[in-house]
Steps between C-alpha positions, in 0.01 A plus 500: 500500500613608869877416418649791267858463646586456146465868410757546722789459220597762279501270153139458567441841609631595157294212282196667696571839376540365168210277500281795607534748228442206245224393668304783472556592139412138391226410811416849623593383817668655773690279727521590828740329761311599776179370354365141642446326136827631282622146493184415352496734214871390443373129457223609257745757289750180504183288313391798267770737366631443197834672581804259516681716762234555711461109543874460571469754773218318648667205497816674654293642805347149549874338505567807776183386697550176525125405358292579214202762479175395557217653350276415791247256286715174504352223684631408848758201485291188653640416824495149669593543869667816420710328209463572153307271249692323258310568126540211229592656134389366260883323372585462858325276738450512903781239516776656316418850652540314903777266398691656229821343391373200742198366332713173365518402881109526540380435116446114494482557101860670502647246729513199247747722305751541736604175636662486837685210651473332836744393661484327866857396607665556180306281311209618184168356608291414261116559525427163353665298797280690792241281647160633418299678856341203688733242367802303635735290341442209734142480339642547124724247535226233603630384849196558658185344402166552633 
């Protein structure tokens, strides 16, 4: 990472010093801030040590940076446009992920639950009494023949 502004406080200064002597008696690694990849060995310490305290620390020094370590073998985010991709789970679909607490409004299955009224001028109308598309009332009521 080319942003290590982080190191710049004196908690995580301290968790560092920490971190480094118990590193090396569990890992045998020595972590050096100057050196390009320390953030990665911190990410693969977090994932193997066994040590509760170490973790916690980790953790702590990600809350500091703002981000989590990154080992350097995750796969790239997929980018549409510059955007991020939007992943189904598998108990969450596309839908509920875009719309959230909105997918009543767009879910034609969840919109026969809630039934809203409509109202023009005060008055409830009632689907039943709309004239079907294509249709006019002079022609239902039989005045015209043809």
């Amino acid at each position: 990472m080319d942003n290590h502004h982080w190191l710049m406080s004196a908690e995580a200064l301290t968790l560092l010093r920490k971190l480094r002597k118990r590193l090396q008696a569990e890992f045998d690694v020595s972590l050096r801030f100057s050196e390009f990849a320390f953030e990665q060995h911190l990410a693969r310490a977090k994932h193997r040590t066994v040590d509760e305290d170490t973790r916690r620390m980790i953790a702590q020094l990600e809350q500091l940076r703002g981000t989590p370590f990154l080992t350097g073998d995750e796969p790239a985010p997929r980018l549409y446009r510059g955007q991020p991709i939007l992943e189904e789970t598998p108990n969450r679909d596309i839908y509920s992920m875009i719309y959230g607490e909105e997918l009543s409004r767009h879910d034609p299955s969840l919109r026969g639950r809630q039934h809203t009224k409509k109202m023009y001028r005060g008055q409830l109308i009632l689907e039943e009494e709309r004239p079907t598309p294509g249709s006019s009332r002079r022609m239902s009521r039989g005045r015209y023949s043809g």
